[in-house]
gemmi code that builds the backbone of each chain (N, CA, C; Angstrom):
import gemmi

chains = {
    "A": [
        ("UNK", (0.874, -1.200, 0.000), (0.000, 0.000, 0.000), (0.906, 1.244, 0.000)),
        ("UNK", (0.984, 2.188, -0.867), (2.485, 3.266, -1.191), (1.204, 4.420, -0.783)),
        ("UNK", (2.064, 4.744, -0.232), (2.233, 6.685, 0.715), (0.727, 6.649, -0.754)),
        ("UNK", (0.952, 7.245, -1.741), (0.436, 7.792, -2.799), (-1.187, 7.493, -2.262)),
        ("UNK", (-1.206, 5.795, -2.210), (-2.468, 5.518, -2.785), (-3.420, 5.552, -0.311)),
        ("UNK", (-2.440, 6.229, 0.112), (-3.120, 6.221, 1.237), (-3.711, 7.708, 1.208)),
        ("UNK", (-2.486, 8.258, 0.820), (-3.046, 10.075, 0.583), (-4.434, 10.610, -0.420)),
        ("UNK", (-4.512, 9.620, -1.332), (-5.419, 9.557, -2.128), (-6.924, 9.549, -1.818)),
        ("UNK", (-6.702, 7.713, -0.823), (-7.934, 7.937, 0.009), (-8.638, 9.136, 0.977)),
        ("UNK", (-7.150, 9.392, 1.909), (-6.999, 10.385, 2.786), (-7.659, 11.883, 2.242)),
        ("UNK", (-7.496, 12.139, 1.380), (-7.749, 13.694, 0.481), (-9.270, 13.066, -0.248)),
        ("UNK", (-9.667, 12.293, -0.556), (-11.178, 12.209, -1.107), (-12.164, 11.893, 0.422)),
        ("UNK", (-11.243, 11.192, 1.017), (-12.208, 11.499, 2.541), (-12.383, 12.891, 3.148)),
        ("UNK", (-11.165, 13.563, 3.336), (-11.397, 15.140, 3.318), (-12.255, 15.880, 2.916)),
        ("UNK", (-12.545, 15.895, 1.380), (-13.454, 16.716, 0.451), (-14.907, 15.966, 1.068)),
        ("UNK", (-15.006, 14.915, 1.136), (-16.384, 14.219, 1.481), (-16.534, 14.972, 2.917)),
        ("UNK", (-16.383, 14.932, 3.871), (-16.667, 15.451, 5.013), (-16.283, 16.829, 5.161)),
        ("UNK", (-15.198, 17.508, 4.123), (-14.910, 19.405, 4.535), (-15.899, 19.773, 3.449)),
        ("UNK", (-16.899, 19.251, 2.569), (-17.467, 19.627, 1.747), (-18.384, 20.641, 2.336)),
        ("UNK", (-19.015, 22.315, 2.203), (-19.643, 22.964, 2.694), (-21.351, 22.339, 3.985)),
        ("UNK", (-21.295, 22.615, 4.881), (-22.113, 21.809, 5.898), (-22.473, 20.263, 5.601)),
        ("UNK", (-21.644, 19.783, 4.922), (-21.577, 17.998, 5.099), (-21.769, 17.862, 6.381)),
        ("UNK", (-20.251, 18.260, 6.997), (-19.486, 17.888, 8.212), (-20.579, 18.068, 9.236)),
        ("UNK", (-21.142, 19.403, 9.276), (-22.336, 19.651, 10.104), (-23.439, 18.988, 10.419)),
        ("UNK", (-23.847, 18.675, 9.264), (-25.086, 17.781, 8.826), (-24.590, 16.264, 9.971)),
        ("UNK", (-23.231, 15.527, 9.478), (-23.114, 14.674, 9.719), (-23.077, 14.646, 11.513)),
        ("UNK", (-22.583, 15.798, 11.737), (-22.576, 15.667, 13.468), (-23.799, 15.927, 14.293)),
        ("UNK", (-24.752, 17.033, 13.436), (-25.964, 17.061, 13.798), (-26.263, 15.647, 13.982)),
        ("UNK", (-26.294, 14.666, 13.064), (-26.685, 13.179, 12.654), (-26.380, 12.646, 13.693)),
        ("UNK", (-25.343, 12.562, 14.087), (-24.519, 11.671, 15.244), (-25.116, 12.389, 16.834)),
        ("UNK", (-25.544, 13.734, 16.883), (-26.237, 14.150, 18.073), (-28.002, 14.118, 18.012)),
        ("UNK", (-28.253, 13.175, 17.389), (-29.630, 12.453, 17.333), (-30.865, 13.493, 16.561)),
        ("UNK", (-30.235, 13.998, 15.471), (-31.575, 15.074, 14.885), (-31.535, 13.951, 13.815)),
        ("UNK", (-32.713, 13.465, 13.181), (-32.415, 12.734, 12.219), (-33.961, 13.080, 11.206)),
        ("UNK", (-34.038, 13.910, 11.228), (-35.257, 14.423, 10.657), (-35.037, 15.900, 9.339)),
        ("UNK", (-35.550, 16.193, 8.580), (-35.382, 17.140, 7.710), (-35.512, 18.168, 8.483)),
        ("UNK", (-36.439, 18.685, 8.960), (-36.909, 19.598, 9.499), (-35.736, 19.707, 10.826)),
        ("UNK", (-35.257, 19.157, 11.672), (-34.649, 19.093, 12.705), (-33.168, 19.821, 12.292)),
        ("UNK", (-32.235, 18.688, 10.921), (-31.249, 19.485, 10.631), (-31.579, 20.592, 10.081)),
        ("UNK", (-32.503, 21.388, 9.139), (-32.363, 23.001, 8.355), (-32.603, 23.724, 9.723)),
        ("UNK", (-33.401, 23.168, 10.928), (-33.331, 24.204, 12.475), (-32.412, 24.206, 12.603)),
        ("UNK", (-31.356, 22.968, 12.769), (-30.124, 23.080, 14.051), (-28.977, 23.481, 12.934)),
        ("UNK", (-29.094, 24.041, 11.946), (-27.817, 24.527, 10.868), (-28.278, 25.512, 10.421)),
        ("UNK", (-28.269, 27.111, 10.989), (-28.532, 28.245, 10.810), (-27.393, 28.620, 9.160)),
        ("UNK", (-28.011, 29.496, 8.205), (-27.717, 29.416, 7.145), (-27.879, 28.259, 5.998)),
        ("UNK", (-28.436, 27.155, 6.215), (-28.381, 26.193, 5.492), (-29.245, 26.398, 5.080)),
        ("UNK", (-29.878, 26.154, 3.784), (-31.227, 26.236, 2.926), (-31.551, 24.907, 2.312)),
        ("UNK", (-32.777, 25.020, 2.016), (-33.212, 23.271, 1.305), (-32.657, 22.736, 0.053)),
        ("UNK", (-32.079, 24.057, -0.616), (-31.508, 23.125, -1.824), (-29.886, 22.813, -1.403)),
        ("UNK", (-29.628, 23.268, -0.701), (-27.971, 22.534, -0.214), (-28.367, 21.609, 0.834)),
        ("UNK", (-29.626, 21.922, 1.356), (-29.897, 20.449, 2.588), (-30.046, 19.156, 2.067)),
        ("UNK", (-30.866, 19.445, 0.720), (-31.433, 18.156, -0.286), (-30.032, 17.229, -0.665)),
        ("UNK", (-29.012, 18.761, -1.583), (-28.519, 18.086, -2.005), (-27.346, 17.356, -0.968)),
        ("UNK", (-26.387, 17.571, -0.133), (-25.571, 17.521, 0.782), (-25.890, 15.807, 1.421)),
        ("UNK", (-27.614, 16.029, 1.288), (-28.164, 14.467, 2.124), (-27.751, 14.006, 1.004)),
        ("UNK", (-28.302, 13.748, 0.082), (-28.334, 13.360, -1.293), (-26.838, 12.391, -1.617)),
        ("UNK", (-25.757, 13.539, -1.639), (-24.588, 13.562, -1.335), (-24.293, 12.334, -0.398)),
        ("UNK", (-24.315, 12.567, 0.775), (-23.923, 11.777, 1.389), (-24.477, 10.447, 2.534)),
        ("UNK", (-25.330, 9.907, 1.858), (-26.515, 9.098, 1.256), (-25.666, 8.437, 0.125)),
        ("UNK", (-25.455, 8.899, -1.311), (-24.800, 8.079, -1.971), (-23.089, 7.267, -1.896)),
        ("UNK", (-22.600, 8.395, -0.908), (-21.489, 8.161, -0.086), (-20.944, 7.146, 0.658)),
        ("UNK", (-22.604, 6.556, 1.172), (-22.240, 5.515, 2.110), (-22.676, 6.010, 3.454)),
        ("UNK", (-21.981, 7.156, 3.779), (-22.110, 7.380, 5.357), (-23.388, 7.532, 6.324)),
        ("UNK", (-24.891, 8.013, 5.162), (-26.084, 8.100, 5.804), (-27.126, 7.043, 5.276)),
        ("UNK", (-28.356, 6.621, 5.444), (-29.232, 6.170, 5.032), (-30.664, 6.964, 5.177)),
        ("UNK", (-31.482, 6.704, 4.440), (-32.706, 7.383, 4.425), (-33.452, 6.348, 4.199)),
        ("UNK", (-34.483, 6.542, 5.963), (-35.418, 5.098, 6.210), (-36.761, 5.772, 6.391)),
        ("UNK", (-37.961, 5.173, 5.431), (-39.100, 5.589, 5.295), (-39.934, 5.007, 6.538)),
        ("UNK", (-40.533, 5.375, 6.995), (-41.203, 4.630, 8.237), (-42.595, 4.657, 8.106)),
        ("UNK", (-43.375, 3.595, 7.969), (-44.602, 3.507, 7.732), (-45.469, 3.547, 8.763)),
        ("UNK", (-45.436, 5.172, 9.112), (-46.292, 5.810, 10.049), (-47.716, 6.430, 8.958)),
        ("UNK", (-48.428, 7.158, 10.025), (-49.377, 8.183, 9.004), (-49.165, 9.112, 9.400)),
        ("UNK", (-48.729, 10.071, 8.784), (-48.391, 10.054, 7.664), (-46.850, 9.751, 7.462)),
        ("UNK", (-46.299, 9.288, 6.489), (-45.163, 8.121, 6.103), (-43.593, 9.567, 6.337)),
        ("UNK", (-43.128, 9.121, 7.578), (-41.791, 9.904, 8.234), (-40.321, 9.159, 7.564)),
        ("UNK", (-40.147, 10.472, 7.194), (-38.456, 9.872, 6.449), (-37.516, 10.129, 7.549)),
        ("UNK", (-36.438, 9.514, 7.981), (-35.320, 10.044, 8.878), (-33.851, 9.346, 8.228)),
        ("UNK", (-33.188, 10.822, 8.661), (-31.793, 10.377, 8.205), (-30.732, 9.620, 9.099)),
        ("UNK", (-30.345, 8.084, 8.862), (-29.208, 7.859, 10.029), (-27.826, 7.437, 9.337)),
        ("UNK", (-27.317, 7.586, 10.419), (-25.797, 6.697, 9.709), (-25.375, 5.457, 9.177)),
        ("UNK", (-24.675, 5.293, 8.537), (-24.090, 3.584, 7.963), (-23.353, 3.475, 9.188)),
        ("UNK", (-22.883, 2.284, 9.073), (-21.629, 1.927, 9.924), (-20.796, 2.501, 9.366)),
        ("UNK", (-20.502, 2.729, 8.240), (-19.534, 3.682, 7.461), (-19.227, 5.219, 8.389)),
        ("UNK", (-20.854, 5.397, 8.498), (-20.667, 6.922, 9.005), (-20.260, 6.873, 10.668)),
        ("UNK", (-21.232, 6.128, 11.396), (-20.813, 5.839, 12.256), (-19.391, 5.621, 12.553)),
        ("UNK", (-18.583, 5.211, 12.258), (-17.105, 5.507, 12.186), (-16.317, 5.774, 12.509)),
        ("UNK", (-17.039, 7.507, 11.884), (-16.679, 8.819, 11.458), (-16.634, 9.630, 12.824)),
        ("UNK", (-17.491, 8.991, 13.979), (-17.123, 9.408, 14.954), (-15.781, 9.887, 15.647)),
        ("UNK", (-15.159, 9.263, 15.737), (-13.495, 9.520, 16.335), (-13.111, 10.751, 15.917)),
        ("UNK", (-13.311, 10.752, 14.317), (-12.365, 12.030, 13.701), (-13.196, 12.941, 13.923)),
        ("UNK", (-14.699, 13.262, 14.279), (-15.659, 14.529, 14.363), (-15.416, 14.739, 16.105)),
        ("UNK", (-15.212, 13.566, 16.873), (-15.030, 14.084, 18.022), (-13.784, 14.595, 18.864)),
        ("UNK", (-12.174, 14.185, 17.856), (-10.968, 14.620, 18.104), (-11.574, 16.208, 17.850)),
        ("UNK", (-11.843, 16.501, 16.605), (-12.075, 17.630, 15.776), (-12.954, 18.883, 16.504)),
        ("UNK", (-13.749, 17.989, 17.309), (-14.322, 19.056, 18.519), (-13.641, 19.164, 19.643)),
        ("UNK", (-12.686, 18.275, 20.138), (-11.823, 19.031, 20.957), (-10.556, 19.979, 20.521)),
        ("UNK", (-10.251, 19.532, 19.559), (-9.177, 20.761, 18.998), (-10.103, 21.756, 18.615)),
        ("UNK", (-11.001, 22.121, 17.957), (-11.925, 23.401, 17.182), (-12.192, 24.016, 19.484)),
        ("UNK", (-12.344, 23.281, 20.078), (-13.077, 23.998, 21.479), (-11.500, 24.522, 21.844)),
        ("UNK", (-10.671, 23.924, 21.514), (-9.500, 24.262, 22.221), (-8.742, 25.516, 21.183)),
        ("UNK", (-8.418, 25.794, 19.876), (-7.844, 26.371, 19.307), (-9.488, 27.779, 18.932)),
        ("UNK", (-10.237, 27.300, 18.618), (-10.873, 28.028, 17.513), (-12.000, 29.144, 18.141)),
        ("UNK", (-11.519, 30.407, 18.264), (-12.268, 31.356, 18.748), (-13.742, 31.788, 18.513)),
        ("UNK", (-14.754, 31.265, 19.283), (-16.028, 32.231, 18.347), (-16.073, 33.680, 18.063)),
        ("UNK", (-16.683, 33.275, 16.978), (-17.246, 34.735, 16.235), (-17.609, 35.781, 17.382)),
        ("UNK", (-17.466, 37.322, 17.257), (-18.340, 37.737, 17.894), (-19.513, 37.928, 18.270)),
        ("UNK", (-20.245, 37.512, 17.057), (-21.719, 38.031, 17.116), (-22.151, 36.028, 17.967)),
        ("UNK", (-21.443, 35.693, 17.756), (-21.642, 34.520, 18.500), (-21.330, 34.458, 19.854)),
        ("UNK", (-20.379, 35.563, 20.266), (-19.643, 34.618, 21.467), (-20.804, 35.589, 22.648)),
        ("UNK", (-21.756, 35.854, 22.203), (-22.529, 37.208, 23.364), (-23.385, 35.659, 23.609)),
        ("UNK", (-23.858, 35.141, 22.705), (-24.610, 34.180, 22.372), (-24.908, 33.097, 23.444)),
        ("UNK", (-23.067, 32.763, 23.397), (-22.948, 31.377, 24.061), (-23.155, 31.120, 25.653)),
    ],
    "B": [
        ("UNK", (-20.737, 26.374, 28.505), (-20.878, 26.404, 27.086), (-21.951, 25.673, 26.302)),
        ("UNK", (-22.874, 26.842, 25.778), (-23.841, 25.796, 24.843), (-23.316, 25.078, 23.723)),
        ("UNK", (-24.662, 23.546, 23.307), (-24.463, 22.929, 22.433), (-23.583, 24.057, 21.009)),
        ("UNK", (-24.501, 24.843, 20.785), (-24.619, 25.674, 19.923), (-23.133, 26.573, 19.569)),
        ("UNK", (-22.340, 27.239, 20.476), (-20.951, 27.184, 20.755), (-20.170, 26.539, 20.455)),
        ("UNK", (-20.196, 25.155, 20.817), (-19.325, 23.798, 20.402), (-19.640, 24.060, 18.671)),
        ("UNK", (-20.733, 23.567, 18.386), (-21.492, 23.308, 17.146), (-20.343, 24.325, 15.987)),
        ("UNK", (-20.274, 25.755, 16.452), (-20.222, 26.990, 15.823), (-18.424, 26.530, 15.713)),
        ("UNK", (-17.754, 26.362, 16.671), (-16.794, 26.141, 16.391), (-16.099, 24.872, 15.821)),
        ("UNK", (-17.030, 24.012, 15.682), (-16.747, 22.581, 14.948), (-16.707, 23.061, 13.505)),
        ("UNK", (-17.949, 23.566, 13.161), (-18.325, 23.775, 12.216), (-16.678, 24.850, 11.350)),
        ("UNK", (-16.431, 26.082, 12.103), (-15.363, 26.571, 11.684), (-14.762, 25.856, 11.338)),
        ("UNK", (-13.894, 24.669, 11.741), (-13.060, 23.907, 12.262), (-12.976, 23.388, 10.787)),
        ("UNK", (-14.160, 22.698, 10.421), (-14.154, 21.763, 9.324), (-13.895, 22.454, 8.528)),
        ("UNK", (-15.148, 23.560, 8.440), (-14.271, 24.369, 6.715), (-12.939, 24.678, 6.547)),
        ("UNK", (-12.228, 25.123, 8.078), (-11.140, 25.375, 7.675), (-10.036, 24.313, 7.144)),
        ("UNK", (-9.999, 22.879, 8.029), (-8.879, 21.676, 7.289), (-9.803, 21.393, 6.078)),
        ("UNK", (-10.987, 21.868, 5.868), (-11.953, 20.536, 4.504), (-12.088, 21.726, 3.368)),
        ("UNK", (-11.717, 22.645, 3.803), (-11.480, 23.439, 2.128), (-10.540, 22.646, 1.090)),
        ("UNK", (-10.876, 23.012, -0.272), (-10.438, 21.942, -1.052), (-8.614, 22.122, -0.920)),
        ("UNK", (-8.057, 21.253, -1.059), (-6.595, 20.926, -0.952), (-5.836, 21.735, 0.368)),
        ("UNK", (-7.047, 22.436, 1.298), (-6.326, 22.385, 2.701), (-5.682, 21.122, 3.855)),
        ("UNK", (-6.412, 20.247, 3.564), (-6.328, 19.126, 4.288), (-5.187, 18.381, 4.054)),
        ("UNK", (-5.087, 17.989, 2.380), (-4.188, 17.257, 1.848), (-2.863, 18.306, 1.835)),
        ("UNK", (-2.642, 19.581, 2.131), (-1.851, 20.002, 2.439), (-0.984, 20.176, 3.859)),
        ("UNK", (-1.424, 19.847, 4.940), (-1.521, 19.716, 6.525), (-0.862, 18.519, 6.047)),
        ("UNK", (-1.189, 17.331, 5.628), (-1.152, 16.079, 5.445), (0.207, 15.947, 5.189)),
        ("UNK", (0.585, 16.634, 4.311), (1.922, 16.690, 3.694), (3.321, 17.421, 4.210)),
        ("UNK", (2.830, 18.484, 5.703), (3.459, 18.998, 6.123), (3.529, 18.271, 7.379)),
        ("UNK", (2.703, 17.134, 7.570), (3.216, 16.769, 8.520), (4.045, 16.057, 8.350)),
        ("UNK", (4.030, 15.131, 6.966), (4.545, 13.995, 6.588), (6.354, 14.839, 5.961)),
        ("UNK", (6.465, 15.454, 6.660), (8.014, 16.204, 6.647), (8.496, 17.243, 5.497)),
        ("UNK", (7.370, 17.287, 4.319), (7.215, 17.852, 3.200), (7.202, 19.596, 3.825)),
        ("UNK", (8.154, 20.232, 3.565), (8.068, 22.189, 4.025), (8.089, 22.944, 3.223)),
        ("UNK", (8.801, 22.374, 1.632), (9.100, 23.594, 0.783), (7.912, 23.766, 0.113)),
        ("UNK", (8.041, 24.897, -0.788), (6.942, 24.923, -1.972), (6.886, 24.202, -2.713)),
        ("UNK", (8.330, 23.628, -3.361), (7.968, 22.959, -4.711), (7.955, 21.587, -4.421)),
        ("UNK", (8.421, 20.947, -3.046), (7.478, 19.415, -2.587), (6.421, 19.626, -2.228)),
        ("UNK", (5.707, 20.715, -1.436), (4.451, 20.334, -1.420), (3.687, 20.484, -3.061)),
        ("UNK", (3.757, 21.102, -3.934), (3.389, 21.258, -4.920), (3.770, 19.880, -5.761)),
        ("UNK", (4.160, 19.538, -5.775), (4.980, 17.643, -6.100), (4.090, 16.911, -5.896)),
        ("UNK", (3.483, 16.810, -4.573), (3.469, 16.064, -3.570), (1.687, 15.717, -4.070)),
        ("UNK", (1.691, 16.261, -4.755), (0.211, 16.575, -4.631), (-0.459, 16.740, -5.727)),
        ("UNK", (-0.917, 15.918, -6.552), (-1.271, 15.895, -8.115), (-2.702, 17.313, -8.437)),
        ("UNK", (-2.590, 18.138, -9.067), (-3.760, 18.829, -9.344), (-3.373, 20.193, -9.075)),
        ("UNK", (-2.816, 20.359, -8.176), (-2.553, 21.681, -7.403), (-1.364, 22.788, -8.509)),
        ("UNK", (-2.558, 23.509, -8.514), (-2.223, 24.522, -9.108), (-1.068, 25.733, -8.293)),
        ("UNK", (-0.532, 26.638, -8.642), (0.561, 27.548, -8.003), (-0.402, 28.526, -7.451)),
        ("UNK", (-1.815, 29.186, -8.001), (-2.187, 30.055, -7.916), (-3.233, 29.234, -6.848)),
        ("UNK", (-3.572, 28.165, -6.353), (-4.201, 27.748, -5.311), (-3.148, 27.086, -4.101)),
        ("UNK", (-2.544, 26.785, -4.351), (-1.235, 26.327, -3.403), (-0.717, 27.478, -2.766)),
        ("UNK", (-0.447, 28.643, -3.220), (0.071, 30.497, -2.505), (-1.629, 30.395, -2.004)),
        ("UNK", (-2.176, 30.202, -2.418), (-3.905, 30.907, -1.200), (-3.820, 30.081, -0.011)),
        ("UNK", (-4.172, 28.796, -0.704), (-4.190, 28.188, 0.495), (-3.029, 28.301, 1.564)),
        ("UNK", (-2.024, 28.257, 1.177), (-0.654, 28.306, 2.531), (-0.880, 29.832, 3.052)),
        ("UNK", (-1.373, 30.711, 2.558), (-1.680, 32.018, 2.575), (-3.147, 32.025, 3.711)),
        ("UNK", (-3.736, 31.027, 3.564), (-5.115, 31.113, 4.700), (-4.492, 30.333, 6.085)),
        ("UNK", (-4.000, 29.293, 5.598), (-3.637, 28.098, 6.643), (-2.747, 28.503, 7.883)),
        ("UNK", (-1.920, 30.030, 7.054), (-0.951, 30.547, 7.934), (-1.439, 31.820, 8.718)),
        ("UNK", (-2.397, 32.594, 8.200), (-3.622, 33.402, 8.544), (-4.337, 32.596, 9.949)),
        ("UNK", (-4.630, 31.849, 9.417), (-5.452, 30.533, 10.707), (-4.640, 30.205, 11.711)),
        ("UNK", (-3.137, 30.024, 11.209), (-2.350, 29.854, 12.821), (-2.074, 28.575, 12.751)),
        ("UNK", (-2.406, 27.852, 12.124), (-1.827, 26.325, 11.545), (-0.445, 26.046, 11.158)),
        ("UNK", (-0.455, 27.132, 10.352), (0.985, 26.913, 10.035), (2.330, 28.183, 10.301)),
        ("UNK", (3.550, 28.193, 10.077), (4.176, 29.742, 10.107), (5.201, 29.284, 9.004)),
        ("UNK", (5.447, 30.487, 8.290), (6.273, 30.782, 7.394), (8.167, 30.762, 7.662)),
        ("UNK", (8.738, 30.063, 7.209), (10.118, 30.113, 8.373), (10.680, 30.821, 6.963)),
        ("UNK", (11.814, 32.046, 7.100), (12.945, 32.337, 6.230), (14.162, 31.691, 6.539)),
        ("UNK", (14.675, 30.653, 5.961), (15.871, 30.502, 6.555), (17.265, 31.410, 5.813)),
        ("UNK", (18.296, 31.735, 6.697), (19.077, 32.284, 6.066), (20.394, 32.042, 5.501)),
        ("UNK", (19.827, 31.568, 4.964), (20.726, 30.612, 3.710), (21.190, 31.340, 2.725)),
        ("UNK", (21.934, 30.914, 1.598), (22.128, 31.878, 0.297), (22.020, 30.493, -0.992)),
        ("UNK", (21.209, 30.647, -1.529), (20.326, 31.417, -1.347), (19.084, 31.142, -0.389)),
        ("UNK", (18.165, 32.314, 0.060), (17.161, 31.953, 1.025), (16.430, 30.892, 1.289)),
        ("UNK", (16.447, 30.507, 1.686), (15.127, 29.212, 1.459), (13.865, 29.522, 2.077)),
        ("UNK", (12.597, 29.105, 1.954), (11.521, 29.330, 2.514), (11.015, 28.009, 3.284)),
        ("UNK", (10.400, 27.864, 3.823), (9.842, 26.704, 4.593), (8.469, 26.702, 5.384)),
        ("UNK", (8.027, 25.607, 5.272), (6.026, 26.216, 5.942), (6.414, 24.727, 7.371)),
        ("UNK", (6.245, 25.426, 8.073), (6.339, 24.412, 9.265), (4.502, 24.311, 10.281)),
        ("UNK", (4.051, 23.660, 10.708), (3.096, 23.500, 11.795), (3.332, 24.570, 12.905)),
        ("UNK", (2.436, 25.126, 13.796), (2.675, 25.627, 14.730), (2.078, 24.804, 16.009)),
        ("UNK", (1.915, 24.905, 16.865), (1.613, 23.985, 17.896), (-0.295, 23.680, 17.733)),
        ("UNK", (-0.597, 24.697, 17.326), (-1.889, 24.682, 17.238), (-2.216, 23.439, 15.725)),
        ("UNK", (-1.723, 23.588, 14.728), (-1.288, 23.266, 13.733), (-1.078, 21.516, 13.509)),
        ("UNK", (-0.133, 21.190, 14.614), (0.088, 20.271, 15.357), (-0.491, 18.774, 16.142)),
        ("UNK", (-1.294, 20.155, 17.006), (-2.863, 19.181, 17.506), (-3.640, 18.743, 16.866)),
        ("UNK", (-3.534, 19.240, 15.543), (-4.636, 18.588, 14.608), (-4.361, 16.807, 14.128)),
        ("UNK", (-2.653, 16.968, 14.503), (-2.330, 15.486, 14.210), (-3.361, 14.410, 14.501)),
        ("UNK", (-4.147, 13.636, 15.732), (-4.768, 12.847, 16.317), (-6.118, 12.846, 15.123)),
        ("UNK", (-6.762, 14.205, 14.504), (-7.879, 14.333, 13.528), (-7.470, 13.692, 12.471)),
        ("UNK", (-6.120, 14.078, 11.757), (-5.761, 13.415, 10.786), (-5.499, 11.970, 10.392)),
        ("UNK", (-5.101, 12.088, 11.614), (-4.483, 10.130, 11.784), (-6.204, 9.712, 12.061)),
        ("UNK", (-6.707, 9.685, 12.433), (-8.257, 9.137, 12.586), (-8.623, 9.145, 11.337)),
        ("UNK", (-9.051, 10.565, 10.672), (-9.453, 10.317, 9.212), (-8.413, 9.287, 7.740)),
        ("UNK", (-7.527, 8.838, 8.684), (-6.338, 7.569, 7.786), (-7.015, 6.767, 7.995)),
        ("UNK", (-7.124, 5.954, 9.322), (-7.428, 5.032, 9.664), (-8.876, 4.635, 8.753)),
        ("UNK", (-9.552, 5.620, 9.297), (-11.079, 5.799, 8.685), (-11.330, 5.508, 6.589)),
        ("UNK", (-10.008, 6.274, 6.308), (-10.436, 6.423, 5.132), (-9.962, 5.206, 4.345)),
        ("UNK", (-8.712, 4.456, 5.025), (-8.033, 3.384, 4.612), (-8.887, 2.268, 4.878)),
        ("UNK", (-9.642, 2.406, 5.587), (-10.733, 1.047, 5.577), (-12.131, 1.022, 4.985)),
        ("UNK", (-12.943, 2.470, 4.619), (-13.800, 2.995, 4.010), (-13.835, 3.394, 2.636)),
        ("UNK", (-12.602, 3.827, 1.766), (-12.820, 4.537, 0.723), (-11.943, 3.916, -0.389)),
        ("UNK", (-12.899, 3.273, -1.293), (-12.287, 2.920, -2.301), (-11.107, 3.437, -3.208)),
        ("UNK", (-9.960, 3.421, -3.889), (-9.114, 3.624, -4.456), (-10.073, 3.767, -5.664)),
        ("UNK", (-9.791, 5.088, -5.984), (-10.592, 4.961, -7.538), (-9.908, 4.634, -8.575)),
        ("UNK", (-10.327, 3.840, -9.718), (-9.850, 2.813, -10.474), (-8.582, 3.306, -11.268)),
        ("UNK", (-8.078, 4.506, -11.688), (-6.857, 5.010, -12.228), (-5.808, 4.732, -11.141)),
        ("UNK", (-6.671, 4.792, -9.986), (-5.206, 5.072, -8.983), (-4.879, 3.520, -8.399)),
        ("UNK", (-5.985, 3.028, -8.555), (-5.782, 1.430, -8.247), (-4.655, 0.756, -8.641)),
        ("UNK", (-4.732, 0.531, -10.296), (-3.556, 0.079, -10.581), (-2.228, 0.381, -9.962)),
        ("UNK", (-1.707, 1.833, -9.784), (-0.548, 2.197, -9.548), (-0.399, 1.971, -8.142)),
        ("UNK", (-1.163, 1.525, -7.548), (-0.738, 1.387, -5.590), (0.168, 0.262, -5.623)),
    ],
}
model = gemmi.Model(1)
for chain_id, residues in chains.items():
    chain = gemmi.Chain(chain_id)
    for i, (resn, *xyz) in enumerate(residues, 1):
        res = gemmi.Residue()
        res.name, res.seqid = resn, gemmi.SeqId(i, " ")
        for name, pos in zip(("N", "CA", "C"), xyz):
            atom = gemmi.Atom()
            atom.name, atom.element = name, gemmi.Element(name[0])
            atom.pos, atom.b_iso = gemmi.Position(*pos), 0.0
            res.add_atom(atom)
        chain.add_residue(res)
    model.add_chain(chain)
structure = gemmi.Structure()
structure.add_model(model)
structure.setup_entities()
């Protein structure tokens, strides 16, 4: 297995998860919103045609699934693969370095 | 600290290593690669006029610092800063992760 073809993987896993609110989406996912309506609340700025597509995205990825539930009326929710599931480790290193290095915004930090 | 806080700074977090060829650039500086024209090597696609932005944000962000050495002639060098650094444990997770998850796409297959 040569350096090349690990970096390869390494850098298309990157783009898949640094892709604009992927990453978000996916941690929302992992902190139990698994509903349409739940992630466009809990991801201020996100709109439905980058919500659609992003699931869409990553759904074909592997990392999410979309399970129809035969309620009335018929509830879609988004969860993880084991794929995504995973993905945990590196989203939760990633929140202790981002809490430890990464300053909030101002208009945020009155907020917090 | 609210959810929402954490959230805000995760979220930073990602765009900043998951912008396109930020990541795979970290990657390469850790892997002992400092100058311009190995990381530019190092790294199939990367253009000159995106390789100066990006080392140009990454060092803005505090990830990385610019070393002059004084040599003749000068040399330049992009080293980690401690902050820069910590990100190691994210990266090595997203290896692990991506080396068992993400297919080699078929051009690059052969050559591994």
């Amino acid at each position: 297995m040569s350096l090349h073809s690990v970096c390869t993987r390494f850098h298309i896993a990157l783009e898949l998860i640094g892709a604009r609110w992927s990453g978000a989406l996916l941690h929302m996912i992992f902190k139990g919103k698994h509903r349409y309506a739940e992630l466009k609340a809990a991801i201020p700025g996100l709109n439905d045609t980058m919500l659609a597509r992003r699931l869409r995205e990553l759904e074909a990825a592997g990392l999410i699934e979309r399970r129809v539930l035969d309620t009335s009326p018929v509830r879609v929710e988004y969860h993880l693969t084991e794929m995504g599931e995973e993905l945990r480790p590196v989203l939760d290193e990633l929140v202790v370095w981002a809490h430890k290095w990464i300053p909030l915004p101002e208009d945020k930090a009155e907020a917090s």
